[in-house]
N, C-alpha and C positions, 0 to 999 in steps of 0.2 A: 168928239162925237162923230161914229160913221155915217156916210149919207146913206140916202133912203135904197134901201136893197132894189127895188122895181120901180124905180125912176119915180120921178113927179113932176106935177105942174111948171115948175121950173123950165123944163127940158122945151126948148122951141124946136117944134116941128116936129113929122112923122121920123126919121133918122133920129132925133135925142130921144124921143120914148122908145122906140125899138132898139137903140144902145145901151138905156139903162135897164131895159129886161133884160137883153142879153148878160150882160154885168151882173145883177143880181141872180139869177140861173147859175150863173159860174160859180160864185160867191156863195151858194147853197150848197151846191155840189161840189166844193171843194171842203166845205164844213163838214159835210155829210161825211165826204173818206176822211179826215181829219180824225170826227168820231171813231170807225169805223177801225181806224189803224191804234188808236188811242187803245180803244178795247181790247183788240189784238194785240196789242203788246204786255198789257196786264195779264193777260191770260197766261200768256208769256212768262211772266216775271213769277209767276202765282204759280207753273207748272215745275219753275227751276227752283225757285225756293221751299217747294213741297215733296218737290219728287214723285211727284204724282202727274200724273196726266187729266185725271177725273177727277178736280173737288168740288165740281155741284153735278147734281143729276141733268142741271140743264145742258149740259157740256157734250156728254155724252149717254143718255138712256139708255138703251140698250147696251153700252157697253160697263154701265153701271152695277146693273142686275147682272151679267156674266162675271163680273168679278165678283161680287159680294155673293154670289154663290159659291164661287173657290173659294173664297176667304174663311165661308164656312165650312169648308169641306174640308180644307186646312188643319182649323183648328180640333175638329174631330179627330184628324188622321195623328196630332199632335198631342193630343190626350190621350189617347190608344199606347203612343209610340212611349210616352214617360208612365202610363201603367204596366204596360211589358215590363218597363225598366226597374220597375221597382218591385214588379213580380221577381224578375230574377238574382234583384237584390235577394230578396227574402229566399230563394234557394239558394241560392250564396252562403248564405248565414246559416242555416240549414244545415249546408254540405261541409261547411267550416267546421261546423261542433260535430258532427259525429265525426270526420277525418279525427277530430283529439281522442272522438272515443274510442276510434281503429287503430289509434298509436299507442293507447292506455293496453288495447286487448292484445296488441300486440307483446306488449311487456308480464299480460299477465300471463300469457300459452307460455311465452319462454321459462317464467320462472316456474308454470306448472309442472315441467319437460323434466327444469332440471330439478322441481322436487320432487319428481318419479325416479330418478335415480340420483337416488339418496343415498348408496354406498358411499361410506366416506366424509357423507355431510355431520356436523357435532349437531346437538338439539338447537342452538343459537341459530346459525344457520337455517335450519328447517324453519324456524320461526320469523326467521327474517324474509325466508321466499313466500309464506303465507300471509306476511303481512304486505308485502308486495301484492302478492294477488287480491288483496282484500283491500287493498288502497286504490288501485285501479279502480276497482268495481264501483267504488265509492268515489273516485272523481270522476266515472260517468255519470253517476247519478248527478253530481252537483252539475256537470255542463249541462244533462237533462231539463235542469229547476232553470239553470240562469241563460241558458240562450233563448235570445228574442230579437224579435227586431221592432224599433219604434216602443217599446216596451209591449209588445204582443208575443208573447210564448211562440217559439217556433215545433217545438217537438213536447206540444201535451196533446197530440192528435186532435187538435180546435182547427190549424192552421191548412183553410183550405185557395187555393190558387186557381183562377181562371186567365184563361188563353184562347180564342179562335174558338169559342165555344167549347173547348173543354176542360175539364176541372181535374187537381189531382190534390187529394188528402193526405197531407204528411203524417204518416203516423205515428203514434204516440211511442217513443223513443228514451225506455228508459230500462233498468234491471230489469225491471217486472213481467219486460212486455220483451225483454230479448236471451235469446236460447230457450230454448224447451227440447227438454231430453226427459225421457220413461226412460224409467229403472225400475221395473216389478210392477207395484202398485204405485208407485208417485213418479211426481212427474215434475221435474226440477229449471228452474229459468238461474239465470244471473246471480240477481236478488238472492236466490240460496246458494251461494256459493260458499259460505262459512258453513254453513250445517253439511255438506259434500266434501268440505275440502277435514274440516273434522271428523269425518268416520273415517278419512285415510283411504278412501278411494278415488286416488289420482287420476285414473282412467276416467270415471264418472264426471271429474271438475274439469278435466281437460274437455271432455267432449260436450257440456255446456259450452264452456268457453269458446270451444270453437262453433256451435251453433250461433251462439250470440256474436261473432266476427262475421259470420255469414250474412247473417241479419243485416247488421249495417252497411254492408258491402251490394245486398239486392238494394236497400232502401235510396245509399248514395247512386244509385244505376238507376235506377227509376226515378228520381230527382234526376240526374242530367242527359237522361234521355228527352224528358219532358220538357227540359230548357232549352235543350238544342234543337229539335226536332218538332214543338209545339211553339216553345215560346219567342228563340230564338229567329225561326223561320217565318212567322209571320212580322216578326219587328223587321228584317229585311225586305220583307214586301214592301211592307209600310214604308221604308223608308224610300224606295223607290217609286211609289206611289205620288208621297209627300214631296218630293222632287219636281216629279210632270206637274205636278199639279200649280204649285208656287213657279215655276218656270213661267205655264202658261197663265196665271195670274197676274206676275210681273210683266209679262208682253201685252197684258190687257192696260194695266194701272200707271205701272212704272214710265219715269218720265225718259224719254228719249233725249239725252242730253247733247248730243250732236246738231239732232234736228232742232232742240227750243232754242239755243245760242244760235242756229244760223237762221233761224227764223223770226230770232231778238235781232238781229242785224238788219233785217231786212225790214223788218216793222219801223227800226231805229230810223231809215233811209227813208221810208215812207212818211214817217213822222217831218221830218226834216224836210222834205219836198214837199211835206202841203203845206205847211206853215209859212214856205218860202212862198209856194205859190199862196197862201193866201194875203200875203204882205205886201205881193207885187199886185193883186186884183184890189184892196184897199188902195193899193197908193196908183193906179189909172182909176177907179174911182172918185176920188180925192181931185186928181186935175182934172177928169171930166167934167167934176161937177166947180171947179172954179172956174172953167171956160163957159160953162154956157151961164150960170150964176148975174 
């Protein structure tokens, strides 16, 4: 049992009560940093193990509310940045299926070329470059039906894309809707390319043909202009935005690991010197009060 902190009746004379005040005084104030460093070193311990410098508002308030501002400002700038990304996914896939349809129209000009000069060619032959051209025609239609992304149609003109506030409509991407050539009173797309390529007017199937390679060659230009130029360009803001921002977030939050270790050191030292000092005030306690006792 410690003796009494602020002396007692015990104590004979003015000098033993004015020693054992002084003694307990000491004895407070050395509990009190005890406390004091005890807490400071949790903090401590609490800062390196979190990686945080701030986990209660009482630690730091105002510097609470300045992060948790970035923090949200973060996660906006990071919701933006993988909507972009997945905007330009979907131009991707986009620009993927009609590239197969510019490789289809590409085989189908040549074989119209060479069934305009037909000297020489047997009827088999002839029949083999129109089924050529009529096979094309018909694996753009099917890449038309089956490209999507996420199972969303890319090219039935539904598919529309936002960027920096602006929008761009892919448009509807199929026979029906590519080439358009007058001849007289009609007026012929893709899609009739059998009924053009059977009246044997080569010229007329060729110059479809090549309208509708036009086609897709404005449409893929206007896709990657829109990507590079809208969507691409503000994802690089963003990303640089998203940088300053987490940077100066982590200089607010982030634990200082240099500083909490040599600061765990020194709490560690102060810990260790009060406790020593408080052993050494117990124990000149302890014989003061068996002397006068």
């Amino acid at each position: 049992m410690l003796p009494p902190i602020m002396g007692s009746t015990t104590f004979r004379g003015t000098s033993g009560i004015k020693s054992g005040m002084t003694s307990g005084v000491s004895l407070m104030k050395t509990l009190h940093q005890l406390d004091k460093t005890t807490q400071s070193r949790q903090i401590t311990m609490t800062r390196l193990a979190t990686a945080q410098k701030i986990n209660r508002a009482a630690e730091a308030p105002a510097a609470l509310i300045a992060s948790e501002k970035l923090r949200s400002q973060i996660a906006l700038l990071e919701a933006e940045s993988k909507s972009l990304q997945r905007t330009s996914h979907v131009i991707d896939t986009a620009d993927g299926a009609m590239s197969q349809m510019s490789d289809q129209l590409i085989e189908a000009r040549a074989a119209n070329v060479a069934l305009a000069n037909s000297a020489g060619l047997t009827g088999g032959e002839r029949e083999a470059l129109q089924m050529q051209v009529n096979m094309a025609v018909q694996s753009i239609d099917r890449i038309a039906r089956q490209s999507n992304f996420a199972g969303t149609p890319t090219l039935d003109g539904n598919m529309t894309l936002k960027a920096s506030d602006e929008t761009l409509t892919i448009p509807k991407t199929d026979p029906t809707e590519l080439g358009e050539v007058t001849s007289g009173s009609q007026t012929y797309r893709l899609s009739d390319i059998d009924t053009v390529m059977a009246s044997g007017n080569t010229a007329l199937s060729q110059s479809v043909l090549d309208d509708a390679f036009s086609d897709i060659l404005t449409r893929r230009a206007e896709m990657g202009a829109f990507d590079k130029y809208t969507v691409q360009s503000r994802y690089n803001a963003l990303q640089v935005e998203l940088e300053n921002t987490v940077r100066a977030e982590s200089e607010i939050r982030d634990t200082d690991y240099a500083r909490e270790v040599s600061e765990l050191n020194r709490t560690s030292i102060l810990e260790k010197t009060a406790y020593k000092a408080l052993e050494v005030d117990i124990e000149m306690r302890s014989s003061m009060f068996d002397l006068i006792v």
